[in-house]
PLY file of the C-alpha trace (Angstrom):
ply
format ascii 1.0
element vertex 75
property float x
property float y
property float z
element edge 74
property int vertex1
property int vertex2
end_header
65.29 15.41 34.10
66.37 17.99 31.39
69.35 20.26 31.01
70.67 22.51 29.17
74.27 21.80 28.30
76.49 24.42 26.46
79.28 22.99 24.34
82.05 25.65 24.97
81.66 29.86 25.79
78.88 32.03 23.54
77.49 28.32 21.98
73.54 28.25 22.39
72.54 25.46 24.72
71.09 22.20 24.40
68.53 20.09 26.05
69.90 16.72 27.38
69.18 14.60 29.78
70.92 15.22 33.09
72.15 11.03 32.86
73.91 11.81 29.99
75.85 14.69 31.93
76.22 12.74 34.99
78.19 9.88 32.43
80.56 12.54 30.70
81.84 13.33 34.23
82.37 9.47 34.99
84.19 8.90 31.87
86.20 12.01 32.30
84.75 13.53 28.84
86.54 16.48 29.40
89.64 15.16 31.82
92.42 15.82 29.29
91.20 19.74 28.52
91.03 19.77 32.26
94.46 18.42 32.74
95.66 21.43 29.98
94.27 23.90 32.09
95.44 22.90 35.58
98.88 22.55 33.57
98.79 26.17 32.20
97.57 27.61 35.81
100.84 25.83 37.36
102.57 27.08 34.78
101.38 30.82 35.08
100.21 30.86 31.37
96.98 32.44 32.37
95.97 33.48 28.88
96.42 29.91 27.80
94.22 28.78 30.67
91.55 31.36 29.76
91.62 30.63 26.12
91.52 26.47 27.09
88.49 27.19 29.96
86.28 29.13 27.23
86.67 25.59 24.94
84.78 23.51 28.45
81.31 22.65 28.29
78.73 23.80 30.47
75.43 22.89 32.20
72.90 24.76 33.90
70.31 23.58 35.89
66.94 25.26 35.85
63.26 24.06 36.03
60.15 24.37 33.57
56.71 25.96 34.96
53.40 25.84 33.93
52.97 28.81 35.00
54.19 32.41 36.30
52.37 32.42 39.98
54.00 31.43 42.97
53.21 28.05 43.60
52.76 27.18 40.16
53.39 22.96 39.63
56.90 21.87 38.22
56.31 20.62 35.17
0 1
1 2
2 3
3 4
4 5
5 6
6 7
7 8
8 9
9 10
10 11
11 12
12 13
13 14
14 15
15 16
16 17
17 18
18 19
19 20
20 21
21 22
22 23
23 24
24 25
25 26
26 27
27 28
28 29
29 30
30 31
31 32
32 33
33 34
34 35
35 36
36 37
37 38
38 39
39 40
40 41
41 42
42 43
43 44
44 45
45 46
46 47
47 48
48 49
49 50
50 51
51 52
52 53
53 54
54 55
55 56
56 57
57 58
58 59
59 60
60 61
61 62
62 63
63 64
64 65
65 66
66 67
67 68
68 69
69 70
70 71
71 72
72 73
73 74
């Protein structure tokens, strides 16, 4: 299965595969950006923890038709 993964805020997305995803979150890819930004919320620095939140990536789950109609097959 395919996602789309964005790299930070405004970046265009990318097609990966959802494994590859799943592996980032088990080897806490992102754990020390998420570690500044639950620092900068205790800390009431809420335009640091903005700023830091725009720099995580992002996925998005979504599916690809063959077609428009209702009950059109997954592809």
């Amino acid at each position: 299965m395919m996602v789309s993964k964005f790299k930070s805020v405004g970046a265009p997305p990318v097609e990966v595969p959802l494994e590859n995803v799943v592996e980032a979150i088990r080897t806490g890819e992102v754990k020390d950006l998420v570690d500044q930004i639950r620092r900068a919320k205790e800390e009431g620095n809420s335009s640091l923890r903005d700023s830091l939140k725009k720099q995580l990536s992002g996925v998005t789950f979504s599916g690809v038709f063959s077609g428009r109609l209702k009950y059109s097959p997954l592809e």
